[in-house]
N, C-alpha and C positions, 0 to 999 in steps of 0.2 A: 407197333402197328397202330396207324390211326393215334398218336399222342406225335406232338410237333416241339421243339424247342422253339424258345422269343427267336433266334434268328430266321428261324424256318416257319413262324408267325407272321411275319412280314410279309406286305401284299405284295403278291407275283407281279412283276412289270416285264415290258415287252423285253428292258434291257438286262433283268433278269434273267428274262430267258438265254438270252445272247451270251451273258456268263455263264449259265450252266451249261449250254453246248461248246464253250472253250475247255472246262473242267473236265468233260466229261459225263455229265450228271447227266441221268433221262428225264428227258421231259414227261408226264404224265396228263392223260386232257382225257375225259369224256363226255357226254352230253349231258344235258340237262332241260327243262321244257316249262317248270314249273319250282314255285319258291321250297315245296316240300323237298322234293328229291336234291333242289340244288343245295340247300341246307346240308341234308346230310353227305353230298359228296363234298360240298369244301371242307366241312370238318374233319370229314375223314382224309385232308392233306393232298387231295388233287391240285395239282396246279394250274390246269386251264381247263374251264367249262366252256362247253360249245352250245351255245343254244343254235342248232342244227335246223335246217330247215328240212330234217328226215323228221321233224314235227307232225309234218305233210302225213307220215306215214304211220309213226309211231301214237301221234295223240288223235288225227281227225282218220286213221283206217283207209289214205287214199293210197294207191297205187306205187302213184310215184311223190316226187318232189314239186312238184308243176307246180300243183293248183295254191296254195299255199298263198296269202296276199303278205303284203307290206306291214298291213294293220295288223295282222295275228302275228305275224314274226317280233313286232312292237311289243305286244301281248304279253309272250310269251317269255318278252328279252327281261322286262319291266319286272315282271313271275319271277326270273330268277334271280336279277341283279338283288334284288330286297332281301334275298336266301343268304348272299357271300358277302366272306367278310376277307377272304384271303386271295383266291382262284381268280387268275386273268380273265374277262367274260366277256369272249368269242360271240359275234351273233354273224348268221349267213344273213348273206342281201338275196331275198327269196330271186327268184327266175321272173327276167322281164322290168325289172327295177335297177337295173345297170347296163340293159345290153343296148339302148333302143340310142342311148347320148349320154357324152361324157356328164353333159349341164346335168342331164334327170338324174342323173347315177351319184353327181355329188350333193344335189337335192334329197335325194331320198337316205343318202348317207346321211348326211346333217339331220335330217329329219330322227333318225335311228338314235342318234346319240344322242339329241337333247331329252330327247322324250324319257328314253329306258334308259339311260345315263351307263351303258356299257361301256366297254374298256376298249374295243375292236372291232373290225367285220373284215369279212370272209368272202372273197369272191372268186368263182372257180373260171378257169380259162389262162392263156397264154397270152401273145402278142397282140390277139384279138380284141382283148378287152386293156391294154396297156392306157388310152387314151383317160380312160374311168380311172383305172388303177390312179393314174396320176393326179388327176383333180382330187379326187379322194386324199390323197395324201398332201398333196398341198393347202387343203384344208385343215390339216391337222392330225386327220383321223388316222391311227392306224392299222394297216390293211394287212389279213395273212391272204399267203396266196392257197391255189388250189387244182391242182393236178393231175394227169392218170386218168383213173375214171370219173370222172364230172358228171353226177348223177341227171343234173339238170339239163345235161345235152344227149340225155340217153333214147331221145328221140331218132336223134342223129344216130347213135351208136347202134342201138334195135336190139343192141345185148348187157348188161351186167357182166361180160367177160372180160378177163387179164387184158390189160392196155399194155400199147408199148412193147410188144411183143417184135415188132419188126423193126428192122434197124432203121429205118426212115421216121418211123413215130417218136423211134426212143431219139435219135439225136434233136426232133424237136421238142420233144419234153426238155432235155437237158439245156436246148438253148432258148424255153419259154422260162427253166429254172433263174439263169442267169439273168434272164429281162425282168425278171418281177423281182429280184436283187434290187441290180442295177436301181430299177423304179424307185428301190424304197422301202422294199415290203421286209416288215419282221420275222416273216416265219411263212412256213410252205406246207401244205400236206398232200402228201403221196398216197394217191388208191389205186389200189387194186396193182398193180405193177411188177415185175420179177425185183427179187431182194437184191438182185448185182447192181441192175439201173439204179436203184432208190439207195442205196448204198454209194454206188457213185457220186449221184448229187447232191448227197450229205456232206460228200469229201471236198467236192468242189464251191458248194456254195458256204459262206460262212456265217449265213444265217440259219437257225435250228429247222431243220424237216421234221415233219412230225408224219408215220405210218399209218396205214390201216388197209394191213394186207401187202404190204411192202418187205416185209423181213426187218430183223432183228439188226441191218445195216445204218439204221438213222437214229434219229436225234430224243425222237420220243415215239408214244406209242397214243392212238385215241381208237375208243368203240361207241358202237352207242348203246346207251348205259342199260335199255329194257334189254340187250343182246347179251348185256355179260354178268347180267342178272336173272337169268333166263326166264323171263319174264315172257318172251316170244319166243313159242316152240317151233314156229314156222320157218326159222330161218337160221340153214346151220351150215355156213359158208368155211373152208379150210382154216380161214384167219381169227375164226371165233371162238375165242376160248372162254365157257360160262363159268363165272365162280361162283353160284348161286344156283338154284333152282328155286325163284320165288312163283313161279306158274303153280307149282305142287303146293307150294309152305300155301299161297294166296288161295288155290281151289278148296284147300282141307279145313283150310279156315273160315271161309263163308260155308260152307258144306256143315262144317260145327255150327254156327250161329244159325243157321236157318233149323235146324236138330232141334237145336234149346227154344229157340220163337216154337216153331210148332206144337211139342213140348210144354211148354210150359216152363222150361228148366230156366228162362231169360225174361222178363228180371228174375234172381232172387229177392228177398227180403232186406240183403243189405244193400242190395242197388236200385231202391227207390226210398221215395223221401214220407 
């Protein structure tokens, strides 16, 4: 766990991926937001970091995904790219910087990768946004798609609940799956969705899907990383499985140091000069 062989050393590439869902292999992707944390998850043999624009929520306490600019998702892509040395790094094109024109959408693509010099970007939607999709890639860049539940459109939604649930949503999921293929795109991630649907278009598309909240039917699995570090006690959705409890290990640890400051007990004598 956490030690890599030199093959398994080699940096993750998109077409990488694409052999490991011929093989079999599971993909493995979590978040990341800054160079510390993305440090320690590439070492520890993640394969794709997402610098998520759940930034919105996790690092600045908003709501939702909205508010979130272009400049801080830069920020934040810049923070981690400098952390890996191994992990494909995924950054989302925040809300409102792809939807408005395909020209701004591959404008501010471009922009995203020369600056924070990442490997990808992430745009959520179907047919709707295919026009971006495309510039995007003919640009060069490459684009995962994004599925199901679409945080960024959860205006429209009014809920966080299971997508695709009705056979009218799901056969358009399945033939938005197909079109961001077709397009171009390297990879897909499935939210929030029943396991049979997101299993299906694992089958059908021969590009890796990647779940969260999907079932155990697709190609990889991603969370975000304060969620499966329990780092946020706030939010304990079916799909979330915490292998950590760093809210406890972090609370008992400042709780000590503030003990010894008050105390007296920090510094001792051998830790000052």
């Amino acid at each position: 766990m956490g030690y890599l062989n030199s093959e398994e050393k080699k940096k993750v590439t998109t077409q990488r991926l694409r052999e490991m869902k011929q093989r079999g292999e599971k993909i493995s992707m979590l978040t990341s937001y800054d160079y510390t944390m993305a440090k320690i998850v590439d070492g520890a043999g993640i394969d794709i970091i997402l610098v998520g624009d759940s930034a919105s929520n996790v690092m600045a306490g908003n709501v939702t995904t909205l508010p979130i600019t272009l400049d801080q998702m830069i920020y934040h892509a810049k923070s981690v790219v400098r952390g890996v040395n191994r992990a494909l790094v995924v950054v989302d094109m925040p809300f409102g910087t792809y939807q408005i024109s395909d020209t701004e959408a591959v404008a501010n693509a471009i922009r995203i990768m020369k600056v924070s010099h990442a490997d990808a970007l992430k745009l959520e939607g179907g047919v709707e946004i295919l026009p971006s999709v495309r510039r995007i890639l003919d640009a060069g860049i490459p684009v995962m798609g994004h599925l199901g539940l679409t945080p960024q459109s959860i205006n429209k939604f009014g809920t966080y609940a299971v997508r695709a649930k009705e056979e009218a949503e799901a056969e358009k999921l399945v033939a938005d799956a197909h079109a961001l293929e077709d397009a171009g795109c390297f990879s897909l991630v499935l939210e929030k969705i029943p396991a049979k649907l997101a299993e299906r278009v694992a089958k059908e598309v021969s590009i890796p899907v990647i779940g969260i909240g999907a079932g155990g039917g697709v190609d990889g699995q991603v969370l975000v990383v304060a969620d499966m570090l329990g780092m946020n006690t706030d939010f304990s959705p079916r799909f979330l499985r915490r292998y950590a409890n760093l809210f406890e290990v972090i609370t008992q640890a400042v709780g000590h140091y503030v003990e010894d400051v008050k105390s007296g007990d920090f510094p001792n004598e051998k830790e000052q000069y």
